[in-house]
C-alpha positions as CSV (number, residue, x, y, z in Angstrom):
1,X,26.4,18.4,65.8
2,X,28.6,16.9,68.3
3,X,32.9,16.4,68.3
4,X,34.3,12.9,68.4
5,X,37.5,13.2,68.1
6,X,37.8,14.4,64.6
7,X,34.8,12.9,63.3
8,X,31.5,14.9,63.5
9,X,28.4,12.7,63.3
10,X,24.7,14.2,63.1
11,X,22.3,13.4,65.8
12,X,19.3,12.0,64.6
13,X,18.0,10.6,67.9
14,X,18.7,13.1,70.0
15,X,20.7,11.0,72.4
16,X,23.3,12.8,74.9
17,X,26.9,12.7,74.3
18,X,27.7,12.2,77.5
19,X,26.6,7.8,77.5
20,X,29.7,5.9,77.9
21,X,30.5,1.8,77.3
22,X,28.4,-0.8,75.6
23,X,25.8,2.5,76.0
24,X,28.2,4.6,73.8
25,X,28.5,1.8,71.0
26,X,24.6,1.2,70.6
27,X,24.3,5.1,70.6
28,X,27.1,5.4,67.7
29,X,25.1,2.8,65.5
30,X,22.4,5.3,65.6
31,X,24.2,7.9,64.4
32,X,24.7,9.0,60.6
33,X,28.4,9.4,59.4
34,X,28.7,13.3,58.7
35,X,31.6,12.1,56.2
36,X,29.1,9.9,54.6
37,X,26.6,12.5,54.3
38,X,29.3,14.5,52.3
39,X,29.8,11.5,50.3
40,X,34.0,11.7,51.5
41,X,34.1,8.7,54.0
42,X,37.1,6.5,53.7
43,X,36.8,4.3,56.7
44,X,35.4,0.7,55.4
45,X,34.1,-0.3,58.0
46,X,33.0,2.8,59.7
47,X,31.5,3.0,62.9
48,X,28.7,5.3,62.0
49,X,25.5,4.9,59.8
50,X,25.9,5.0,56.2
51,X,22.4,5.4,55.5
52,X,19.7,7.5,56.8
53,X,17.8,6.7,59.7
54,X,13.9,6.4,59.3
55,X,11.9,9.6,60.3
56,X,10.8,10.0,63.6
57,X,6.8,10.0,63.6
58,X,6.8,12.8,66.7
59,X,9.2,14.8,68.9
60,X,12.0,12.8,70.6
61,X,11.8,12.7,74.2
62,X,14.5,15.5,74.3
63,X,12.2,17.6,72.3
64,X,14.5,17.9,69.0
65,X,13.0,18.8,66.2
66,X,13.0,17.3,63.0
67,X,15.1,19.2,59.6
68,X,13.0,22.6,59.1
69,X,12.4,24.7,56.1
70,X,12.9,28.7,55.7
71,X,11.7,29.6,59.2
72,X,14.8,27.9,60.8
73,X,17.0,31.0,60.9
74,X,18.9,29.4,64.0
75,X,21.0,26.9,61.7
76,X,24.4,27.5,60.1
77,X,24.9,26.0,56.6
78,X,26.9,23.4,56.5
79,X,31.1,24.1,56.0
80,X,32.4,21.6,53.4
81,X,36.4,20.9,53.0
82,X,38.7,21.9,50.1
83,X,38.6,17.9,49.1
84,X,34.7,17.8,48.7
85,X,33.5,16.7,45.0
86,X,30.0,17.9,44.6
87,X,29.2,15.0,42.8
88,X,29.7,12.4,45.1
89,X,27.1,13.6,47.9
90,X,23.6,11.9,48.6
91,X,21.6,14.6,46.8
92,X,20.2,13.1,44.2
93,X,20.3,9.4,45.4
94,X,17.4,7.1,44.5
95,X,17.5,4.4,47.2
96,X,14.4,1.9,46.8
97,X,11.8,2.2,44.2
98,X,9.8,5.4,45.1
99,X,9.3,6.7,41.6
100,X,6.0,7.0,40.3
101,X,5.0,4.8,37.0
102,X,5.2,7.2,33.8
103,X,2.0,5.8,32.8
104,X,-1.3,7.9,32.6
105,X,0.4,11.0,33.9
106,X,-2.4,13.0,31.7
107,X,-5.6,14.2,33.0
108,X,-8.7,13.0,31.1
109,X,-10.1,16.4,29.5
110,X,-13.2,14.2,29.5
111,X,-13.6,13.5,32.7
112,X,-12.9,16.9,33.9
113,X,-15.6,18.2,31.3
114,X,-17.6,15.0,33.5
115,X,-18.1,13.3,30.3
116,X,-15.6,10.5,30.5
117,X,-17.4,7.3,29.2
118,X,-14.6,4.8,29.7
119,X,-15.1,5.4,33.6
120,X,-12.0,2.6,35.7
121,X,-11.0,1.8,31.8
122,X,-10.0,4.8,30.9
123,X,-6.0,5.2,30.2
124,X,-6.0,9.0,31.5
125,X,-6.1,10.1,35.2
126,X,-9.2,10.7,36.8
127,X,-7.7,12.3,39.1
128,X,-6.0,15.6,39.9
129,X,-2.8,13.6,41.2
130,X,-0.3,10.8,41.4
131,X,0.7,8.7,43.9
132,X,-0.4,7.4,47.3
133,X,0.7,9.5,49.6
134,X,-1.9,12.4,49.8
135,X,-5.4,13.6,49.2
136,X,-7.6,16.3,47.8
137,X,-10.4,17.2,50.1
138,X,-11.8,20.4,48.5
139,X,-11.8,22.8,46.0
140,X,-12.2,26.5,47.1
141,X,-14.4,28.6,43.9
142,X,-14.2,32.1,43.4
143,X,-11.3,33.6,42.0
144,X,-11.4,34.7,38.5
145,X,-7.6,34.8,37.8
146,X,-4.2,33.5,39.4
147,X,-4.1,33.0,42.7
148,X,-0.7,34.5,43.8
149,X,-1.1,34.4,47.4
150,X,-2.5,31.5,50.3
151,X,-2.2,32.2,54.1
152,X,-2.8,30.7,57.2
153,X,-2.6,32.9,60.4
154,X,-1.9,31.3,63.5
155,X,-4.7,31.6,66.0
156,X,-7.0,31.8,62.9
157,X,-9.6,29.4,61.6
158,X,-10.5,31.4,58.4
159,X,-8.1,30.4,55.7
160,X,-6.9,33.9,53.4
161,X,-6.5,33.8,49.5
162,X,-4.8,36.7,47.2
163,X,-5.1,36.8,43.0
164,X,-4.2,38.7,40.0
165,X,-8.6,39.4,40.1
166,X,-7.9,42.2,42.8
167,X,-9.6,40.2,45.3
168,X,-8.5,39.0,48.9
169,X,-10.9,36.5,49.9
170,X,-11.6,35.0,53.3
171,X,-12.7,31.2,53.9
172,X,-13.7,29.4,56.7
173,X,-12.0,26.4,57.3
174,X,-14.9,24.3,59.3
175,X,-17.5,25.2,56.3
176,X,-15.1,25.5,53.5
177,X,-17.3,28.8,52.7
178,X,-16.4,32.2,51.3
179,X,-16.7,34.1,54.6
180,X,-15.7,37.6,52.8
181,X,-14.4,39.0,49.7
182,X,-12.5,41.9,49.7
183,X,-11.3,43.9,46.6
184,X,-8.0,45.9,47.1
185,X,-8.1,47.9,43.3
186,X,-4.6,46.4,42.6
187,X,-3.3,42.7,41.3
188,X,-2.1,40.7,44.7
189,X,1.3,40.0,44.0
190,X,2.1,37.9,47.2
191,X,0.9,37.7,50.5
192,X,2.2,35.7,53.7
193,X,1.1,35.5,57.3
194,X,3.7,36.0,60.2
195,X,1.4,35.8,63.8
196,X,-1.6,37.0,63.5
197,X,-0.8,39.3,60.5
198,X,-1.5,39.0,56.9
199,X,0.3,41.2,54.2
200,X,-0.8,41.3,51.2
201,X,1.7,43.0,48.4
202,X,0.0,45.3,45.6
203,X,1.3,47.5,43.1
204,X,3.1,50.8,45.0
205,X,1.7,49.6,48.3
206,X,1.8,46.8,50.7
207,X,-1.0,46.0,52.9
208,X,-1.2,44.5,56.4
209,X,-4.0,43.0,58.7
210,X,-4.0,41.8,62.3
211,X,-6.5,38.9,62.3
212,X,-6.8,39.2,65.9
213,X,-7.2,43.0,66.5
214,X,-8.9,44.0,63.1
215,X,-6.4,46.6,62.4
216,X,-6.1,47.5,59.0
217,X,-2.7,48.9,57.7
218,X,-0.9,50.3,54.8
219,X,2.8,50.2,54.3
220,X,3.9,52.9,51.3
221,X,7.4,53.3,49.3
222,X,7.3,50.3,47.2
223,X,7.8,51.5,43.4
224,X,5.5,48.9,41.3
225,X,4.5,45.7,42.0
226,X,5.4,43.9,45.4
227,X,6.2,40.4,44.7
228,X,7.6,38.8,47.3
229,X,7.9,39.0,51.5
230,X,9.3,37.4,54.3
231,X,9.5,38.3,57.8
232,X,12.8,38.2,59.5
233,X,15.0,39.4,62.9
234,X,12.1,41.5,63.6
235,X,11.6,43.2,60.2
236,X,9.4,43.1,57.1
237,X,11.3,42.6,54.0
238,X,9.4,43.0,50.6
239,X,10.7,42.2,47.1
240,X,9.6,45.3,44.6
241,X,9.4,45.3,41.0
242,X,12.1,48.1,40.7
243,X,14.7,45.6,42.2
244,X,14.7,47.1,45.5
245,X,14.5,45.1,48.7
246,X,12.6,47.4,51.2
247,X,12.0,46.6,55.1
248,X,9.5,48.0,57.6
249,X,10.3,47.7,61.8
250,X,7.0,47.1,64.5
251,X,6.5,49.7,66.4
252,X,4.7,48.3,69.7
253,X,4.3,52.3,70.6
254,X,2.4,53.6,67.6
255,X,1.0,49.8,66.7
256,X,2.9,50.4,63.3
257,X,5.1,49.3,61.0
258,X,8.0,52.3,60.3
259,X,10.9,52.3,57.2
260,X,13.6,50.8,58.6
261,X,15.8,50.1,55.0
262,X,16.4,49.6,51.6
263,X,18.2,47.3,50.1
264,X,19.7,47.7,46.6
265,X,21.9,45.8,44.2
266,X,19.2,44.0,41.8
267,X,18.9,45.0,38.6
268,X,15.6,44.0,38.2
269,X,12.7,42.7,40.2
270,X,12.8,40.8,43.2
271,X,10.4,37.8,42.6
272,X,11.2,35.8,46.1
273,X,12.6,35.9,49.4
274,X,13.4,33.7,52.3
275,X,15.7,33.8,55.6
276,X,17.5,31.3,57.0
277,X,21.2,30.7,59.0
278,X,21.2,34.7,60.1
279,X,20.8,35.6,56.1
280,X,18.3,37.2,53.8
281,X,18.4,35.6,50.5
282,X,16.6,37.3,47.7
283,X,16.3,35.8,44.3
284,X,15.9,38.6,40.8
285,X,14.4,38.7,37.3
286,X,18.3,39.6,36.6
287,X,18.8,35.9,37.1
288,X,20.8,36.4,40.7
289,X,20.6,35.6,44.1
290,X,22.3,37.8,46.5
291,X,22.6,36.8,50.2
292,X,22.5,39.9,52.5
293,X,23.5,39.9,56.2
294,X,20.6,40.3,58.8
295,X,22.5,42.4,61.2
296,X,24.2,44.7,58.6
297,X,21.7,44.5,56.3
298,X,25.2,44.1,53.5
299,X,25.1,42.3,50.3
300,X,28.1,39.6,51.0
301,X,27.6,37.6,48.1
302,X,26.3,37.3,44.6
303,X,25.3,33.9,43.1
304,X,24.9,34.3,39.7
305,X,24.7,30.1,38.4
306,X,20.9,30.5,37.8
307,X,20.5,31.6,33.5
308,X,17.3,33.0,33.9
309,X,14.5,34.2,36.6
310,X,14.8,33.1,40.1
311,X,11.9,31.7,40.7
312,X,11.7,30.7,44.2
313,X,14.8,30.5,46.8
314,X,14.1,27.9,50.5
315,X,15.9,27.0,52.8
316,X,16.4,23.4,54.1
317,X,18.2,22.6,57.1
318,X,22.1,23.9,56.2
319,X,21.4,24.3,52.8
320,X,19.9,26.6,49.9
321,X,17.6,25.2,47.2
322,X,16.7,27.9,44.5
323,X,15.0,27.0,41.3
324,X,14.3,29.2,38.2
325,X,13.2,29.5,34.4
326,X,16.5,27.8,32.9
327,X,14.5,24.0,34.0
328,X,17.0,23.5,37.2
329,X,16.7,23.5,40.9
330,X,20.0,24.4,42.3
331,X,21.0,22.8,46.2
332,X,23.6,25.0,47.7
333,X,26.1,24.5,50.6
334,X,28.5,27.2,52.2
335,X,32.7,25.9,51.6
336,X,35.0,27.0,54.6
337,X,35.3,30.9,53.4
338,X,31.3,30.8,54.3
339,X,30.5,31.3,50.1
340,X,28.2,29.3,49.2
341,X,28.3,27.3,46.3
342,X,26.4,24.9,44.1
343,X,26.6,20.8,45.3
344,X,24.1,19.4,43.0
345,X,21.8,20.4,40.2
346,X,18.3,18.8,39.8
347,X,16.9,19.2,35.6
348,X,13.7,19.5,35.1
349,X,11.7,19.5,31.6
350,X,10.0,22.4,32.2
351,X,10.8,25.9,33.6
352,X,10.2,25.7,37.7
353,X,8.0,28.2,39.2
354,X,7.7,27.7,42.7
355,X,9.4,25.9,45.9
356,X,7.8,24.8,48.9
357,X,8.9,22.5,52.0
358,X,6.8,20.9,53.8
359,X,7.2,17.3,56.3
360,X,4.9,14.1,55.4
361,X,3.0,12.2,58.0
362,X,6.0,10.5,59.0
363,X,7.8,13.7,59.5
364,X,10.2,13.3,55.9
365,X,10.8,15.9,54.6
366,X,9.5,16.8,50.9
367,X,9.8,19.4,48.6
368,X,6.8,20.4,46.2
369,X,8.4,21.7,43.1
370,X,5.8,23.5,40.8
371,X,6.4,23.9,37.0
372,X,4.9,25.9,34.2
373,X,3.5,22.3,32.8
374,X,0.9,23.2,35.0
375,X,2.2,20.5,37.3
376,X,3.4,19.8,40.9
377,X,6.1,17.6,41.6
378,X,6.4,15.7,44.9
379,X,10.1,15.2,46.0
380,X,12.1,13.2,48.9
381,X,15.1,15.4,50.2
382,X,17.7,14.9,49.8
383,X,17.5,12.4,46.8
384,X,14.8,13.9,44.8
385,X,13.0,10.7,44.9
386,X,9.8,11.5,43.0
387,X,6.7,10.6,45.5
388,X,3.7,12.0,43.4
389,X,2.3,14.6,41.5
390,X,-0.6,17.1,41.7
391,X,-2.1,18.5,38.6
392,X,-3.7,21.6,37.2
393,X,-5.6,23.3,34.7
394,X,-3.2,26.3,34.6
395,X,0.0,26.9,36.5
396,X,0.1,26.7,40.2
397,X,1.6,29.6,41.6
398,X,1.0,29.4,45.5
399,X,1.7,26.3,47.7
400,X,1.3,27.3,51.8
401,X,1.3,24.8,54.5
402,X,-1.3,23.9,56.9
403,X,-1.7,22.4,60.0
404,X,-2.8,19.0,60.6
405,X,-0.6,17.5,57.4
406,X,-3.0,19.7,55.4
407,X,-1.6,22.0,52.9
408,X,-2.9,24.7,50.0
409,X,-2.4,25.2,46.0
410,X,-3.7,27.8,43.9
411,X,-3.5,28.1,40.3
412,X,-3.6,29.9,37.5
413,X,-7.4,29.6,37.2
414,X,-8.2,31.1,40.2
415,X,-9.5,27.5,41.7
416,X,-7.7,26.5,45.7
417,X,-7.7,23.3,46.3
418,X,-6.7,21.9,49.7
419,X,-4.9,18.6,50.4
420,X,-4.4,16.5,52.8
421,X,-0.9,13.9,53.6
422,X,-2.5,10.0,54.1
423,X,-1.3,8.8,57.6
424,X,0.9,6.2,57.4
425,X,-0.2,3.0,57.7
């Protein structure tokens, strides 16, 4: 974010502030009034976009990136005025006419019982998803209950699954084979991959393999079921089912993962994680998120809007999407003091059960928001533009990203199924 004057503009193209002339104007139209963005510009005409640019569809020369999810701890959320009115903002904005017909969005019991008789006639989907902007390419077999857990390691080529059957199950992703099964004697209550590690979160215990050395790891204090983890500033942070928050350092020395902290405040389980903007934000069965300091490791603030279970909490470029029980995914931005606070409120039907970011194959960012319909809904950011939908037999629990615009579901049946973003045309 660059200083004009007074006026702060986003850089979409990556293009040096430093051009000057009839090279400075063409450089300002491709820039996206901040004020604009904040739905508070006054200036008619104004000199900056007021629209979004397209996506890029790669890198720019200058090598910027485009918006990131939860890993991008290096952002700062962004600081909004005294004057700012929530409701004025572009989240939530339908521009164009992305929204999926609301006819047929009912898979055909008969055809998935492969005894559909009304074949292209039939009104129901024969399908296990809406819209045109992705595919299924295979289903993964073998799990007997929910799957709670998907991870990719990097450097890997084996794809790892975790379910409520015990099981932690290996595939291969060139064969789309089981390559192992292992059982751990407890319910998988999460598992995530950071590097070559996988952890795995059981009850009273949280385990962790290196994919590349073969060690084999386990990480004690938890009291009941882990349910959540992230990794972040160098530690292991897990979500426990007593409310505490407990984190683990790598020792390089020892080639193990020591107690470094607990975290307490929650008055009941932890049920997600994620880090972003130098915080730790971990979302509760008590209905709150609290946002902890990375450094410190301090609760400095509560956000209690959510009026039941925090479901799920990601981040997105400066801000803080969180969804939960009570049918609503909150989007939150931090005010001057550095609070945070809610800017707009997406409803749902149905109680939302999972979050997960992710960029199409033209680099736009989407948001998969997973509901206890047994359904996945396919969002633009920021204006919740409905794109698609996957469906399920039972809830879907775990979304994970792949590489290659390929990316992971797992239900409540135990069945994986892995999908793949269409390239665009």
């Amino acid at each position: 974010m660059d200083m004009d004057g007074n006026k702060r503009v986003f850089h979409r193209l990556g293009v040096p502030s430093t051009a000057s002339g009839s090279t400075r104007q063409q450089q300002q139209q491709q820039e996206v009034c901040y004020h604009w963005r904040a739905g508070k510009c006054n200036r008619h005409p104004c000199r900056y976009l007021h629209r979004e640019l397209p996506a890029p569809t790669q890198q720019s020369s200058n090598g910027a990136a485009p918006k990131r999810f939860a890993e991008d701890s290096g952002s700062q959320f962004l600081r909004r005025g005294p004057k700012f009115t929530g409701g004025s903002n572009t989240w939530g904005r339908v521009h164009g006419g992305n929204a999926v017909p609301k006819k047929m969005e009912k898979v055909c019991n008969h055809w998935v019982q492969g005894s559909c008789k009304f074949a292209d006639n039939c009104r129901y989907l024969h399908s296990w998803s809406l819209g045109d902007c992705f595919d299924m390419l295979s289903q993964l077999e073998g799990h007997q209950k929910v799957v709670t857990g998907i991870a990719f390691p990097s450097g890997s080529t084996n794809l790892y699954t975790g379910s409520k059957d015990e099981t932690l199950r290996v595939w291969d992703c060139q064969s789309g084979q089981c390559a192992g099964v292992a059982n751990l004697g407890g319910e998988i209550g999460c598992m995530i991959s950071e590097g070559p590690w996988v952890f795995v979160g059981l009850p009273n215990l949280v385990k962790a393999y290196n994919t590349q050395s073969n060690a084999d790891l386990s990480l004690s204090g938890p009291v009941g079921q882990v349910y959540a983890m992230v990794v972040g500033n160098g530690l292991l942070f897990a979500g426990i089912q007593d409310g505490c928050i407990l984190a683990w350092k790598f020792n390089a020395a020892t080639n193990g993962f020591e107690p470094a902290a607990s975290l307490t405040g929650h008055t009941l389980g932890v049920v997600s994680l994620v880090v972003g903007a130098n915080r730790l934000y971990s979302g509760s069965m008590d209905n709150s998120i609290r946002v902890w300091n990375l450094e410190t490791l301090q609760c400095i603030q509560i956000l209690t809007d959510h009026t039941s279970v925090v479901m799920s909490v990601l981040c997105w470029d400066q801000f803080l999407l969180s969804c939960s029980l009570d049918k609503t995914v909150k989007v939150w931005v931090a005010t001057d003091s550095g609070n945070l606070e809610v800017t707009y409120t997406h409803n749902e039907e149905h109680g939302v059960l999972h979050l997960c970011g992710m960029h199409d194959s033209e680099v736009k960012p989407v948001l998969m928001c997973s509901c206890n319909d047994n359904c996945v809904r396919v969002y633009d950011l920021p204006s919740f533009a409905e794109r698609g939908k996957i469906f399920a037999k039972n809830e879907i629990r775990a979304i994970e990203v792949g590489p290659g615009g390929l990316f992971f579901t797992g239900d409540g049946t135990g069945q994986v199924r892995v999908w793949k973003w269409r390239d665009s045309p």
